[in-house]
N, C-alpha and C positions, 0 to 999 in steps of 0.2 A: 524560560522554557515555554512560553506563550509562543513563540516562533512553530516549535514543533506541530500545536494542538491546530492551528490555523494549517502547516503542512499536511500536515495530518489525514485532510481529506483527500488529497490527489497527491501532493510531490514528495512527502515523506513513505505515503502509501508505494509510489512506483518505486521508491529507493531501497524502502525496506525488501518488495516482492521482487526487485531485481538479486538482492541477496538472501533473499528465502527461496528463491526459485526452488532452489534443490530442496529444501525440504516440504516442495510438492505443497505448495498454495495458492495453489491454479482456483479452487471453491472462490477464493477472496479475493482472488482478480475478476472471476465473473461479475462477483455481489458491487462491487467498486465502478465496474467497466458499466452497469447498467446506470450507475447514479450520474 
């Protein structure tokens, strides 16, 4: 599970926000989108 914490910053972040879209986690695409 070290793969994850490493995606974690960008490519698990866009996969999980792709499928959380709906539940409205647009705040933590901003906070993400600045880094």
């Amino acid at each position: 599970m070290e793969t994850k914490l490493i995606l974690h910053t960008g490519k698990l972040v866009d996969s999980h926000l792709h499928n959380r879209r709906k539940l409205s986690v647009q705040p933590h695409v901003q906070v993400f989108s600045q880094d």
